[in-house]
Backbone as ProteinMPNN parsed JSONL, in Angstrom:
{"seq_chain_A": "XXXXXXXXXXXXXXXXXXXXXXXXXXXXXXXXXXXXXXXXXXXXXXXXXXXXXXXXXXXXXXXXXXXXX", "coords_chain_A": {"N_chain_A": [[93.712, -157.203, -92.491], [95.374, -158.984, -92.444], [97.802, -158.035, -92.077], [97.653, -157.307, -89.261], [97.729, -160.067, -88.243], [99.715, -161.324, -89.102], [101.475, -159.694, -87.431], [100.644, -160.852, -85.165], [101.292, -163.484, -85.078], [104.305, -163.313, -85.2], [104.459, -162.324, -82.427], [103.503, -163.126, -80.392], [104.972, -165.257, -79.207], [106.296, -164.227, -76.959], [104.446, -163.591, -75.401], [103.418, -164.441, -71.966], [100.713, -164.553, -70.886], [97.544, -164.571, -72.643], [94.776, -162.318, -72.497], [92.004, -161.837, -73.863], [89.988, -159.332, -74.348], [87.435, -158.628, -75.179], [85.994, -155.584, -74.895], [88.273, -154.148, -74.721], [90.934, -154.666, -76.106], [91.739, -152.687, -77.855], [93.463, -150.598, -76.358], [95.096, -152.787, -74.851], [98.423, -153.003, -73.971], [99.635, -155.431, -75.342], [98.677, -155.472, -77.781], [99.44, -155.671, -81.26], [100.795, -152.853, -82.911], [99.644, -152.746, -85.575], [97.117, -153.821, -85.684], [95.595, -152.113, -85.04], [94.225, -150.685, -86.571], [91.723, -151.79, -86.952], [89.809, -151.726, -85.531], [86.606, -150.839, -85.114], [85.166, -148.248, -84.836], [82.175, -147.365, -85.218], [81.057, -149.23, -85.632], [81.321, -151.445, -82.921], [81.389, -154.078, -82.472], [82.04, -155.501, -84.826], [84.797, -154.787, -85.396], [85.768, -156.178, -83.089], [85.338, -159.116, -84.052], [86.89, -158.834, -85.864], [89.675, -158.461, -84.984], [89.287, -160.829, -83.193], [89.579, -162.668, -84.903], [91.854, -162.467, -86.481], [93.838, -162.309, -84.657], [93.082, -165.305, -83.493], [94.039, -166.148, -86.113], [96.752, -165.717, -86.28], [98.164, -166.774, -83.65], [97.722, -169.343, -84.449], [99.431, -169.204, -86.773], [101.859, -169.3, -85.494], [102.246, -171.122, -84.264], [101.055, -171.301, -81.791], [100.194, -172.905, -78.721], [97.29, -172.161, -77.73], [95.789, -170.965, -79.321], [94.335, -173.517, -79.918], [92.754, -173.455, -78.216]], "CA_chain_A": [[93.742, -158.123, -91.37], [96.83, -160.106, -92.864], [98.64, -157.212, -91.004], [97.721, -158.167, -87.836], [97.842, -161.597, -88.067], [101.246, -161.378, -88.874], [102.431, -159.339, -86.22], [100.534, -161.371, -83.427], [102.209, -164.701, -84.834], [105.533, -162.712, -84.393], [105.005, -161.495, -81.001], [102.827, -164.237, -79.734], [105.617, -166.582, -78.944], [106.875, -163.955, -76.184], [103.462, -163.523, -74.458], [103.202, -164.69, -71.157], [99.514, -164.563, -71.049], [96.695, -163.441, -73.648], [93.633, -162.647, -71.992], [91.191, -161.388, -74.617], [88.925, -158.748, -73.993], [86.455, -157.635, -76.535], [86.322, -154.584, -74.807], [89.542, -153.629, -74.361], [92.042, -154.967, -76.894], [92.854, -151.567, -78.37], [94.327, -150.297, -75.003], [96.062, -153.519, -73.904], [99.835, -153.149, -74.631], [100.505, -156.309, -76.265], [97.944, -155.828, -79.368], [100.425, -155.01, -81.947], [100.224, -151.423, -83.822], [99.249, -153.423, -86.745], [96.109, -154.682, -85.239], [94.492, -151.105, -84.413], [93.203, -150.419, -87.856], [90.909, -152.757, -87.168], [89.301, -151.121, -84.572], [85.417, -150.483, -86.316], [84.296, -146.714, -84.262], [80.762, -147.2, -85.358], [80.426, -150.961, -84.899], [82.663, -151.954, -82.437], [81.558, -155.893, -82.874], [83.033, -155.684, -85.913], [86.305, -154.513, -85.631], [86.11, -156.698, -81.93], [85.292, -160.049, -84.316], [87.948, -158.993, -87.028], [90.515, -158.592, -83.807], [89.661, -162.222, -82.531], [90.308, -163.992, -85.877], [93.763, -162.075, -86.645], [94.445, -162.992, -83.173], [93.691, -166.885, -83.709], [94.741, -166.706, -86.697], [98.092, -165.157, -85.719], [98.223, -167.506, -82.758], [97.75, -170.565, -85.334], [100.65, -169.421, -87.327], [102.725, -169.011, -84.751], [101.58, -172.638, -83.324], [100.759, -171.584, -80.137], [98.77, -174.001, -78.651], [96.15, -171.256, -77.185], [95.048, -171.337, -80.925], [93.494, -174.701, -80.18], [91.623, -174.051, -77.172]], "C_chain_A": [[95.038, -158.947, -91.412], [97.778, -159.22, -91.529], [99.308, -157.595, -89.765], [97.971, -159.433, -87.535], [99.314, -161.856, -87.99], [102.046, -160.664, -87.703], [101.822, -159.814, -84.783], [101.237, -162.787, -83.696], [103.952, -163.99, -84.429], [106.168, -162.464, -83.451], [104.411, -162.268, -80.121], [103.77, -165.217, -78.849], [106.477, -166.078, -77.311], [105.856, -163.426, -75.093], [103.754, -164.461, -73.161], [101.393, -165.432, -70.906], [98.598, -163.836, -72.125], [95.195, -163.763, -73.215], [92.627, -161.818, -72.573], [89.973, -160.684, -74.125], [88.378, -157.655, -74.726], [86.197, -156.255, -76.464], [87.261, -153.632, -74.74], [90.929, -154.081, -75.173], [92.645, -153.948, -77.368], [93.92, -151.014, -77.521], [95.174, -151.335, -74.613], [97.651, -152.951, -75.043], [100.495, -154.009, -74.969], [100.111, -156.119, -77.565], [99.22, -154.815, -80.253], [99.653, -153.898, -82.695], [99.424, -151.914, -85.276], [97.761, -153.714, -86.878], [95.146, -153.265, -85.117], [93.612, -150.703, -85.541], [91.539, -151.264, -87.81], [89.536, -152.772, -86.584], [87.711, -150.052, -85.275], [84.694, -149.037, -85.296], [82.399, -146.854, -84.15], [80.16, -148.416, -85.041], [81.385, -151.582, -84.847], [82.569, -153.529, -82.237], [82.062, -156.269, -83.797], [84.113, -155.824, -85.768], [86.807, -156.061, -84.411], [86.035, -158.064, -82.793], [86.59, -159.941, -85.162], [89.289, -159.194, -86.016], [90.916, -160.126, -83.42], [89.966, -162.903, -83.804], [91.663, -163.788, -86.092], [93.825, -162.708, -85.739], [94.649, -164.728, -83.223], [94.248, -167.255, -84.963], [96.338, -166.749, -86.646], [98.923, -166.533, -84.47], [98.537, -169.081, -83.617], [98.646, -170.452, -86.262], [101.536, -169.309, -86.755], [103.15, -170.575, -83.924], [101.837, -172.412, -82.108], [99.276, -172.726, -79.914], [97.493, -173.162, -78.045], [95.07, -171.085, -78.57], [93.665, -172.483, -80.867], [92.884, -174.932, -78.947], [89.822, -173.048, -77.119]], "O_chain_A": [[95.579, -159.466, -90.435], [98.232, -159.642, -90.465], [100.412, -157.929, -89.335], [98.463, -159.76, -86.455], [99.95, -162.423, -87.101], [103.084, -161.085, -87.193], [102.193, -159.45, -83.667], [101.76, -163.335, -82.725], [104.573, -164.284, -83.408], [107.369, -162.345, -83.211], [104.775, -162.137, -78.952], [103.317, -165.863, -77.904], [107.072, -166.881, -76.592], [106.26, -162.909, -74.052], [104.483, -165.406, -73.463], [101.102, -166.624, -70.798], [98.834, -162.677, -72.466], [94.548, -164.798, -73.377], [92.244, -160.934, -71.807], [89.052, -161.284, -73.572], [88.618, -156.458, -74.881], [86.125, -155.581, -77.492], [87.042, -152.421, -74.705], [91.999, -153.726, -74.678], [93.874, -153.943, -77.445], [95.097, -150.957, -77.878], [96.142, -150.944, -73.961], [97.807, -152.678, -76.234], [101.719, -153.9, -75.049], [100.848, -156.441, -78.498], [99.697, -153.713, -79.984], [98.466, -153.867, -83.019], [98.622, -151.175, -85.846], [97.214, -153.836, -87.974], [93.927, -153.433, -85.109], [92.419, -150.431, -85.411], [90.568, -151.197, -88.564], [88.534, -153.425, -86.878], [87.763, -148.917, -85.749], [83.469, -149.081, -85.189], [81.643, -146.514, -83.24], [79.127, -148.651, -84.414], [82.127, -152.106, -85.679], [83.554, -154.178, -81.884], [82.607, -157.372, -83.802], [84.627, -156.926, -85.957], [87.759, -156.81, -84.633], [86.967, -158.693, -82.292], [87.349, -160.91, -85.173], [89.987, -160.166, -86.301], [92.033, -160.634, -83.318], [90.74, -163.852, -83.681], [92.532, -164.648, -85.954], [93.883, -163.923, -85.928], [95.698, -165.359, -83.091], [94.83, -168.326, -85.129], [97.01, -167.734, -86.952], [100.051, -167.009, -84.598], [99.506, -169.791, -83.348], [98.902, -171.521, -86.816], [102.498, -169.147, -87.506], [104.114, -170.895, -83.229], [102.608, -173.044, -81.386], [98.219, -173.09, -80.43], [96.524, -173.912, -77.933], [93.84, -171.105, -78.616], [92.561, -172.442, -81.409], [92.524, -176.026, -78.512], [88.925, -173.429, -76.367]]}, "name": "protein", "num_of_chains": 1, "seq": "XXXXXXXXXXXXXXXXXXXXXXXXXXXXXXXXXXXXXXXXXXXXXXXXXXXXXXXXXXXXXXXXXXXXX"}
C-alpha cells in the first residue's frame, strides 16, 4: 500500500478533481499504476477500502486539503 500512497501524494498535486468511485477506481486514468495491485478480484471491498486509505493517505502527504474533508 506504501506504493500507492506514494505515487498519489506525487501526482495528487496536479489533479484537477478526484472524484472517488469505489466502483471504478481501477479504470479511472488518474489512479496511479502503483495503486492497481491493490485491486482484491474476490473481495472487491477490500482492495476498494485499501484504495481509499492509500488515496487519503497519499492526499495527506501531499497536503492536499481534500485529505481533510
Amino acid at each position: 500500500m506504501r506504493l500507492c500512497t506514494d505515487a498519489v501524494a506525487g501526482a495528487a498535486p496536479g489533479w484537477e478533481d478526484w472524484n472517488f468511485n469505489p466502483g471504478e477506481w481501477q479504470e479511472d486514468p488518474r489512479t496511479p499504476k502503483e495503486c492497481l495491485p491493490l485491486a482484491d478480484e474476490e473481495n472487491p471491498p477490500s482492495g476498494n477500502r485499501a484504495f481509499m486509505q492509500a488515496l487519503l493517505d497519499g492526499l495527506g502527504k501531499a497536503d492536499d486539503p481534500r485529505a481533510r474533508s
